[in-house]
FIFITI-356309 format. One record per residue: x negated, y negated, z of N, C-alpha, C in turn; residue in one letter. Coordinates in nm, 4 decimals. Example, Ala and Ser with C-alpha at 12.3 -4.5 7.8 and 13.67 -1.06 7.14 Angstrom:
ATOM         nu         nv         nw        cau        cav        caw         cu         cv         cw   type
ATOM    -1.3190     0.5690     0.7800    -1.2300     0.4500     0.7800    -1.3200     0.3300     0.7800      A
ATOM    -1.2850     0.2250     0.7080    -1.3670     0.1060     0.7140    -1.2900    -0.0030     0.7870      S
This chain:
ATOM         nu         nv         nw        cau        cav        caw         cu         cv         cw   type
ATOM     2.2994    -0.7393     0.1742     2.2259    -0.6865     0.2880     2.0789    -0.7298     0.2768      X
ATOM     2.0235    -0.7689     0.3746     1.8719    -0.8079     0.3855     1.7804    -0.7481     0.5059      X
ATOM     1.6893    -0.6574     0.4274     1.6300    -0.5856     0.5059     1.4732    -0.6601     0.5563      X
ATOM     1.4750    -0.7578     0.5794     1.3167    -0.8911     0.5874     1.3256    -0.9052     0.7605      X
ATOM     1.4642    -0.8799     0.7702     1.4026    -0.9106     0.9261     1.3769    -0.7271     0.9714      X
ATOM     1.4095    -0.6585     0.9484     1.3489    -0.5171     0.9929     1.1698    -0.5304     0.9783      X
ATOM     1.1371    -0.5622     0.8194     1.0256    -0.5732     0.8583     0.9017    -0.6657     0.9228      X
ATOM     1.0021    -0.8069     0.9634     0.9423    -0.9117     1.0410     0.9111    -0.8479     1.1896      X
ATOM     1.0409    -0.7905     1.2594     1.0661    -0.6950     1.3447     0.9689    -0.5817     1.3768      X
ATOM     0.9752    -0.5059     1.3128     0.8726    -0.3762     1.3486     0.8440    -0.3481     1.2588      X
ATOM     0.7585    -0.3963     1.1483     0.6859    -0.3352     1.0461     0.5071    -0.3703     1.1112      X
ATOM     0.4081    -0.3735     1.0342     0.2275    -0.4225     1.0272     0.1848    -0.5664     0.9626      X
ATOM     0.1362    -0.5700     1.0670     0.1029    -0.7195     0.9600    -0.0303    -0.6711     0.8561      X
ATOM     0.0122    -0.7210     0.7251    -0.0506    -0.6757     0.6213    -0.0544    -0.7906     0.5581      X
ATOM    -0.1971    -0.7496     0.4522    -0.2056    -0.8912     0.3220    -0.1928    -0.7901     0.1955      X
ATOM    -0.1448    -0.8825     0.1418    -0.1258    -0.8430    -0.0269    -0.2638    -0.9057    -0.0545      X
ATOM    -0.4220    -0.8613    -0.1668    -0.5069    -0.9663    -0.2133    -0.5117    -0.9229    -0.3417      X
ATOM    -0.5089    -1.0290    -0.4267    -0.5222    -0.9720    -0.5552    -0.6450    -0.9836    -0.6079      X
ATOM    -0.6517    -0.9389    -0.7890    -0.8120    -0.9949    -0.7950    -0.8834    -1.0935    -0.7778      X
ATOM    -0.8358    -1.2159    -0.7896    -0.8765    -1.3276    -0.7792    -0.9027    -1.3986    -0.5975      X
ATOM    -0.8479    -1.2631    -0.4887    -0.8534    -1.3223    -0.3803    -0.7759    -1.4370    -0.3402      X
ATOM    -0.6597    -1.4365    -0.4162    -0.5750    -1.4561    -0.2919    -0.4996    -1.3682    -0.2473      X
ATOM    -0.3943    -1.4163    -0.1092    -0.4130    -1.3524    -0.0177    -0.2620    -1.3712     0.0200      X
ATOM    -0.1774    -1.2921     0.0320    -0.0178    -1.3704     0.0198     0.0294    -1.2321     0.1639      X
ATOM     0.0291    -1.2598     0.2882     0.0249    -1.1981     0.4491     0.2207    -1.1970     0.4189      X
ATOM     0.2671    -1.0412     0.4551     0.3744    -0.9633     0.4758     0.3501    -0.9294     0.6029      X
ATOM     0.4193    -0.8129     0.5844     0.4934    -0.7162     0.7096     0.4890    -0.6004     0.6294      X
ATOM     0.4834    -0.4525     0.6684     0.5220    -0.3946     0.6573     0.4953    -0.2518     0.6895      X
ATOM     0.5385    -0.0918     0.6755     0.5852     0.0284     0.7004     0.3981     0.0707     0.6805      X
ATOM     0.3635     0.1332     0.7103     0.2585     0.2596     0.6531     0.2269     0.3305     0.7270      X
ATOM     0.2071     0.4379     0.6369     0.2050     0.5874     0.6929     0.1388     0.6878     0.6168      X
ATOM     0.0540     0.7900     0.7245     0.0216     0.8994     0.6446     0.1252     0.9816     0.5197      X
ATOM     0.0815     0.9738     0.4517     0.1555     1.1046     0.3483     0.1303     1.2639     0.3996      X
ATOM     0.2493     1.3204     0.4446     0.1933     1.4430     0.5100     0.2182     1.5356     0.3681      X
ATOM     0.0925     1.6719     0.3540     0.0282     1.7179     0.2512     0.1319     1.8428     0.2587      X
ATOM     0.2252     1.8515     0.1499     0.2987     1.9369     0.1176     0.2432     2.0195    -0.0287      X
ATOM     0.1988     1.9954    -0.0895     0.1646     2.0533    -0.1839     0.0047     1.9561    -0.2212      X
ATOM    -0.0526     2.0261    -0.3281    -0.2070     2.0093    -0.3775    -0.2061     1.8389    -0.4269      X
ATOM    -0.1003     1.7918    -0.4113    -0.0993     1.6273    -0.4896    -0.2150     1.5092    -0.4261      X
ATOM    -0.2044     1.5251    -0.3306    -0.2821     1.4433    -0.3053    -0.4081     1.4900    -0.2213      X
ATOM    -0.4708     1.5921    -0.2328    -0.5779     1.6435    -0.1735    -0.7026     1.6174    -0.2595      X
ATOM    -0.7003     1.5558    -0.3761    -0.8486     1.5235    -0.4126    -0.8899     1.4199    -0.3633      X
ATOM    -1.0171     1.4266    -0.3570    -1.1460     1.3419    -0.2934    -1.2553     1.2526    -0.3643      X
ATOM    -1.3456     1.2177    -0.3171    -1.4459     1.1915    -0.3810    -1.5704     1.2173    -0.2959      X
ATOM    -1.7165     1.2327    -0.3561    -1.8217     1.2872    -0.3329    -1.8940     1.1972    -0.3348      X
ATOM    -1.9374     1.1129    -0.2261    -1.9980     0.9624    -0.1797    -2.1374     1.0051    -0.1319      X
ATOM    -2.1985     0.8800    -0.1099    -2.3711     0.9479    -0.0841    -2.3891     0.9934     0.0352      X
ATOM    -2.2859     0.9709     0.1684    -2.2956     0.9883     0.2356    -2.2246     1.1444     0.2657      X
ATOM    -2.1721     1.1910     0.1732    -2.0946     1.3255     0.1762    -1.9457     1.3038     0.1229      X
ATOM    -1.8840     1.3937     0.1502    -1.7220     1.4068     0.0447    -1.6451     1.2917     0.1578      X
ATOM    -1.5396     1.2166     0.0731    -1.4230     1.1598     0.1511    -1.2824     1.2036     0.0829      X
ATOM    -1.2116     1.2389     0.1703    -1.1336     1.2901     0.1510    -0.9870     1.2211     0.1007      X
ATOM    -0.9890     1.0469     0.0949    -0.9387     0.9601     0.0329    -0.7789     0.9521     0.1240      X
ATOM    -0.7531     0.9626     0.2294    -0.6333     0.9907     0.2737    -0.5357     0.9233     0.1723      X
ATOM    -0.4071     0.9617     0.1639    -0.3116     0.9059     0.1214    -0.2411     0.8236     0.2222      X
ATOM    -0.1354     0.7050     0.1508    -0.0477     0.6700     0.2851     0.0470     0.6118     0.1894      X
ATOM     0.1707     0.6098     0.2578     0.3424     0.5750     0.2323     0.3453     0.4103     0.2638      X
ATOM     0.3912     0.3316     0.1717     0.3973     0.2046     0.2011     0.5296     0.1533     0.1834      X
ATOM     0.5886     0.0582     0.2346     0.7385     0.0398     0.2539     0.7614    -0.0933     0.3244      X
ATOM     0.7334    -0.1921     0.2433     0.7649    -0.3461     0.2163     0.8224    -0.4088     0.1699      X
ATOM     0.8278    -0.5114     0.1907     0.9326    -0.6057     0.1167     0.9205    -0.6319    -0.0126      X
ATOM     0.9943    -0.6961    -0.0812     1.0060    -0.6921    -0.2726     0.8997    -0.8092    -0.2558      X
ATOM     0.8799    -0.8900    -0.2125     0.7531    -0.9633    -0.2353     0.6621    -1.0158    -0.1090      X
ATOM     0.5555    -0.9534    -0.0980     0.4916    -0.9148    -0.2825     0.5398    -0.8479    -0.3811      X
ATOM     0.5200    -0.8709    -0.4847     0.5432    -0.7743    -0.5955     0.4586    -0.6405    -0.5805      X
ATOM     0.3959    -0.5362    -0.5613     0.3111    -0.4640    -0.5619     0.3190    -0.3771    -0.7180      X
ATOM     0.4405    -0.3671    -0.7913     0.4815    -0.3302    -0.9273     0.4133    -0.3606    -0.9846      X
ATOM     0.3689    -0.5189    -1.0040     0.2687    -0.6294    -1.0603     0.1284    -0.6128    -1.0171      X
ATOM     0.0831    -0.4939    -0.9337    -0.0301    -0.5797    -0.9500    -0.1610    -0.5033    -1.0158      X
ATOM    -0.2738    -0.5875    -1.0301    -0.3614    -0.5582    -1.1205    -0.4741    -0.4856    -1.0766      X
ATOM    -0.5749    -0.4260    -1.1202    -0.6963    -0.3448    -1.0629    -0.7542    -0.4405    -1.0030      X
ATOM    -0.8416    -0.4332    -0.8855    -0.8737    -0.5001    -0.8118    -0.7983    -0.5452    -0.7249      X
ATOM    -0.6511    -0.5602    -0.7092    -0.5575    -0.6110    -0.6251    -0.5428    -0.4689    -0.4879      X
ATOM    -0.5350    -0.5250    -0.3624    -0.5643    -0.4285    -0.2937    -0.4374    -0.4619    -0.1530      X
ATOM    -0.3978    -0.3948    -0.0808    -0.3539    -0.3876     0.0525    -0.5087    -0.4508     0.1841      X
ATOM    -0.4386    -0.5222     0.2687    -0.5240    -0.5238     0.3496    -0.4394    -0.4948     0.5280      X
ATOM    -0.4555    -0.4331     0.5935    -0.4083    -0.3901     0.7448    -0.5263    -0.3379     0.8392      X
ATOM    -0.5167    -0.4218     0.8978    -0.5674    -0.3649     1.0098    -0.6705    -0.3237     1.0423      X
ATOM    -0.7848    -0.4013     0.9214    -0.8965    -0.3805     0.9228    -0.9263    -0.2667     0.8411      X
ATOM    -0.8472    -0.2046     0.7658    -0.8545    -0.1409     0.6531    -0.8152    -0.1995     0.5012      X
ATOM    -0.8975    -0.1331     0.3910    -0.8432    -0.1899     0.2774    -0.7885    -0.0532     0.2154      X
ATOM    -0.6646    -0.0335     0.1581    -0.5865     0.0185     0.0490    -0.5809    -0.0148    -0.1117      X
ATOM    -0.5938     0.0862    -0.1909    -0.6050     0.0626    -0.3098    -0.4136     0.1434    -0.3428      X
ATOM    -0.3862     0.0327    -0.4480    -0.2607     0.0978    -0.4402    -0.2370     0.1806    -0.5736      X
ATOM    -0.1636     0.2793    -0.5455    -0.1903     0.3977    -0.7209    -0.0942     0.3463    -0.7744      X
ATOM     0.0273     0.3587    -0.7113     0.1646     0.3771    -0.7779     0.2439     0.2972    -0.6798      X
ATOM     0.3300     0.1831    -0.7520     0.4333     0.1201    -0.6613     0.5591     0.1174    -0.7334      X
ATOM     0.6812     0.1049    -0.6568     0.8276     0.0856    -0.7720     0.8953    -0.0304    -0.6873      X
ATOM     0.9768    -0.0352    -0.7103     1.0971    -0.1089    -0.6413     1.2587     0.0259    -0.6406      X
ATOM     1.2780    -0.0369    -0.5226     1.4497     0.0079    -0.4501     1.5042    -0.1043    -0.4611      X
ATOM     1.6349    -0.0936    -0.5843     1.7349    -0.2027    -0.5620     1.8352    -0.1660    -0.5238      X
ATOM     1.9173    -0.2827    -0.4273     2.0243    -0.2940    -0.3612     2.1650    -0.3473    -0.4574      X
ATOM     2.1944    -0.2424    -0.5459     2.2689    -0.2862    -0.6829     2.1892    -0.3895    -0.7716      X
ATOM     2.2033    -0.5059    -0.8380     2.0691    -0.6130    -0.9282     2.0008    -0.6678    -0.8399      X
ATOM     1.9472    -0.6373    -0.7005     1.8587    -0.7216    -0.6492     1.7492    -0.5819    -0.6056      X
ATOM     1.6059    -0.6475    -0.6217     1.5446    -0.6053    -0.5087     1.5462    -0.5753    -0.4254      X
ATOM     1.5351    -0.4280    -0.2908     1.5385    -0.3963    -0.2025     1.4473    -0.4087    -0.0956      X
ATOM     1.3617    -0.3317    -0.1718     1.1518    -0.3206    -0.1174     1.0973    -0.2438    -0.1930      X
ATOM     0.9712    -0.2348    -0.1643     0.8996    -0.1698    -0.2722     0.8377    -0.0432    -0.2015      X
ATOM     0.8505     0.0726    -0.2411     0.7649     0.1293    -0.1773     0.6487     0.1730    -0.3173      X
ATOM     0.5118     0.2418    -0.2104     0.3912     0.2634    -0.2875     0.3257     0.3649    -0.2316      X
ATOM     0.2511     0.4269    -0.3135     0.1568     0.5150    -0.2981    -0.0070     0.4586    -0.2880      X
ATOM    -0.0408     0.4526    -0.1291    -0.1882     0.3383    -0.1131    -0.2904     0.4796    -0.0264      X
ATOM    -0.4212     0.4420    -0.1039    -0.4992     0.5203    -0.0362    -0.6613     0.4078    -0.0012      X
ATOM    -0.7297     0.4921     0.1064    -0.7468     0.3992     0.1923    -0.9250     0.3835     0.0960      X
ATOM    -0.9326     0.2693     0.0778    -1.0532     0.2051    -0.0343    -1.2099     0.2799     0.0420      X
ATOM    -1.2394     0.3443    -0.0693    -1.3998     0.3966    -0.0058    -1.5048     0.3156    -0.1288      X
ATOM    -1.5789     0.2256     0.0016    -1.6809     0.0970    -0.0452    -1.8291     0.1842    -0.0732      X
ATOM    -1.8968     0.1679    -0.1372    -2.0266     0.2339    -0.0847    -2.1253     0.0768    -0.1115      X
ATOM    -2.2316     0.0933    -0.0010    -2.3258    -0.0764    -0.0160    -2.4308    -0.0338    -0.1233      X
């Protein structure tokens, strides 16, 4: 089973960038994380006042790798950047499925 055209279909156009800047353009799912318990409600305290760091649900294809990647490696959509916490893989018996991740949305200060 191959789930690549679902997200060619109706997923986001997104970039994978890693540290080094490159730049490897997917497809895929994202979404708020809706707040069921205290997990993801911390923030940070920026000069401009608190941000509240939203969380979001990510749900892409096995490659990119997102399992692999390194600090500095980031999500890019839509004119937003994502820092990603936590990613796994879903396999379809020994293959890769997609990956989903835990991405929250990058707070820059100049």
């Amino acid at each position: 089973m191959n789930i690549e055209p679902v997200f060619r279909h109706y997923g986001r156009p997104a970039a994978f960038v890693t540290k080094d800047g490159e730049k490897v353009e997917t497809r895929a799912f994202i979404s708020p994380l809706r707040y069921k318990n205290k997990m993801y409600l911390y923030g940070v305290n920026t000069e401009i006042g608190y941000n509240s760091q939203g969380h979001y649900l990510y749900i892409g294809p096995p490659d990119p790798d997102l399992t692999a990647a390194a600090d500095g490696s980031y999500i890019y959509c839509l004119g937003e950047k994502y820092r990603i916490d936590r990613a796994e893989k879903v396999y379809n018996g020994e293959n890769p499925f997609y990956i989903w991740a835990i991405i929250r949305v990058m707070v820059e200060t100049e």
